[in-house]
TIGUDO-250890 format. One record per residue (C-alpha): residue number from 1; residue in one letter; x, y, z. Coordinates in steps of 0.1 Angstrom, whole numbers, plus 5000, padded with zeros to 4 digits. Example, Ala and Ser with C-alpha at 12.3 -4.5 7.8 and 13.67 -1.06 7.14 Angstrom:
PT 1 A 5123 4955 5078
PT 2 S 5137 4989 5071
***
This chain:
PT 1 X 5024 4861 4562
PT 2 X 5021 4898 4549
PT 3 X 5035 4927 4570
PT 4 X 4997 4939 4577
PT 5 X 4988 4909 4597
PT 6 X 5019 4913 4613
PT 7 X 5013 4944 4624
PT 8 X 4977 4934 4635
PT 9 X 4989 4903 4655
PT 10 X 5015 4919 4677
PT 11 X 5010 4957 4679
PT 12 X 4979 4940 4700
PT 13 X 5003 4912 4716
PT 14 X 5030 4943 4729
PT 15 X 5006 4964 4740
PT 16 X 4988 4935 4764
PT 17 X 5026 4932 4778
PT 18 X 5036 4955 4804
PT 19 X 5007 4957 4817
PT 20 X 5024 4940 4851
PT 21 X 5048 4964 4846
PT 22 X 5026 4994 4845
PT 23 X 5005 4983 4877
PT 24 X 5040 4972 4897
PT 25 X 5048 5012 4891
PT 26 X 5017 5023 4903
PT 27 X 5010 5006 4939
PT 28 X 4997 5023 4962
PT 29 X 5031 5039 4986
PT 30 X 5039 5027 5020
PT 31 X 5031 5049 5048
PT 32 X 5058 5055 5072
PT 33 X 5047 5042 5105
PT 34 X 5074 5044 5130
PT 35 X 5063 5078 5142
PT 36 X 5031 5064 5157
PT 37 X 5049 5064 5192
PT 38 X 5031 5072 5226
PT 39 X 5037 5110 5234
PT 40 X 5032 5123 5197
PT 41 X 5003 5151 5193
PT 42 X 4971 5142 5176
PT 43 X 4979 5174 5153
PT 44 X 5016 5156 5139
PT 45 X 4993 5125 5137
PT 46 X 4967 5140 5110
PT 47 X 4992 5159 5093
PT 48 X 5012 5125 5085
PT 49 X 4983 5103 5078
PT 50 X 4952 5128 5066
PT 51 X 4918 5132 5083
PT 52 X 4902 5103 5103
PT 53 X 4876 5083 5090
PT 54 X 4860 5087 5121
PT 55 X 4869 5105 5154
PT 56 X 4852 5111 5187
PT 57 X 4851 5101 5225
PT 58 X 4856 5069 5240
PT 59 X 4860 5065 5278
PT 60 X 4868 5098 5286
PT 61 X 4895 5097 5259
PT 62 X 4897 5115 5221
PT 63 X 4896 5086 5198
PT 64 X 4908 5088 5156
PT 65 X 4902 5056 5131
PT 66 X 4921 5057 5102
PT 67 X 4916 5035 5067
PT 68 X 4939 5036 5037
PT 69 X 4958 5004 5017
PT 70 X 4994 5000 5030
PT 71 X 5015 4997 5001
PT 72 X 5052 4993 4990
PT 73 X 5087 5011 4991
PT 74 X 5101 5026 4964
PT 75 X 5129 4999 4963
PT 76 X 5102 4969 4961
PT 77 X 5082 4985 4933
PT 78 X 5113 4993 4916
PT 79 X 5126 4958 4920
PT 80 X 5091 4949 4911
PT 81 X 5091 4967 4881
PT 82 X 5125 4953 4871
PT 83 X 5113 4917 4872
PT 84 X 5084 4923 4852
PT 85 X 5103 4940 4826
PT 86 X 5125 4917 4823
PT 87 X 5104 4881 4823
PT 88 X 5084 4899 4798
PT 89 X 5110 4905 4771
PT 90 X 5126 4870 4779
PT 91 X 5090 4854 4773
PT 92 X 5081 4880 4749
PT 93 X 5051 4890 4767
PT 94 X 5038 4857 4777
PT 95 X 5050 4863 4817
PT 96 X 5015 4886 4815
PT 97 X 4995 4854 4819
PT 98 X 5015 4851 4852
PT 99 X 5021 4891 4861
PT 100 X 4994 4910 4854
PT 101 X 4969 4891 4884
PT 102 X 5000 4884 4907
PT 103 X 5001 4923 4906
PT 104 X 4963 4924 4909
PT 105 X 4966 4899 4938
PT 106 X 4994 4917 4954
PT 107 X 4981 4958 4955
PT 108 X 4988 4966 4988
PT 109 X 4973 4955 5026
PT 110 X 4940 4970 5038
PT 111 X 4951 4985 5070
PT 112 X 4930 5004 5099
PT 113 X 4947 5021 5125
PT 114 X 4930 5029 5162
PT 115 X 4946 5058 5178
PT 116 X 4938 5067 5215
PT 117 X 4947 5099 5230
PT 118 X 4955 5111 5262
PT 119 X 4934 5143 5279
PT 120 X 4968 5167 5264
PT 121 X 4961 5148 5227
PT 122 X 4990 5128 5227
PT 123 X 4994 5095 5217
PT 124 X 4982 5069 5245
PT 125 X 4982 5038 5224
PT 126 X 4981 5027 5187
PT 127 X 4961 4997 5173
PT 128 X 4974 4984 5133
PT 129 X 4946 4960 5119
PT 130 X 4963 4942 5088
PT 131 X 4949 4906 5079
PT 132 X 4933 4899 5109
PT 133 X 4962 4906 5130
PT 134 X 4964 4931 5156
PT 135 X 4993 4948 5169
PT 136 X 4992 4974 5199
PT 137 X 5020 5004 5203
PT 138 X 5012 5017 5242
PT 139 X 5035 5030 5269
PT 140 X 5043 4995 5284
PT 141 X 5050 4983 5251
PT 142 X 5073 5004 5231
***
């Protein structure tokens, strides 16, 4: 085979591989959510998570919805990166088959957040929709 269809067959081949790599690096972040606590002002709220989606008045109380993808920590896209890397020198780029629509699959959690505020605008209770689940931060639940 002459060195010009070499180079034809796997410039093409290397630059399909990484691709895993490349999308592992660039998740979306995960958002720090263990401030959401009862007692925390509307204002420290927004200036942590961005503007609502939507906010208004619901029985008497200030209401803020709030949409984004929940992604990873540094340390798991790191780690994520890593593996990639790695499986796709020891395959020599065939792991893409595999890693490029696990990372596709795996690009974060669709989360929606329903935060209720007291008549001072702090924090009364705290709804995280992720997957269907439903978890509630309120006063009698810590």
């Amino acid at each position: 085979m002459s060195k010009m269809k070499l180079i034809f067959i796997l410039v093409p081949a290397f630059s399909l591989c990484s691709c895993s790599v490349f999308m592992a690096a660039h998740q979306p972040d995960k958002k720090n959510l263990n401030f959401l606590k009862p007692g925390v002002h509307q204002s420290a709220v927004r200036e942590e998570l961005g503007r609502p989606v939507w906010s208004g008045e619901e029985n008497g109380f200030q209401v803020d919805l709030f949409k984004f993808i929940q992604g990873y920590s540094k340390e798991a896209k790191v780690g994520r990166v890593l593996f990639h890397g790695v499986a796709d020198l020891l395959t020599l780029g065939i792991w893409e088959i595999a890693g490029t629509p696990i990372e596709l699959m795996e690009s974060g959690t669709d989360t929606s957040l329903r935060i209720t505020y007291d008549q001072s605008l702090r924090i009364q209770e705290v709804e995280i929709h992720q997957k269907g689940k439903i978890n509630v931060i309120d006063p009698g639940n810590p």
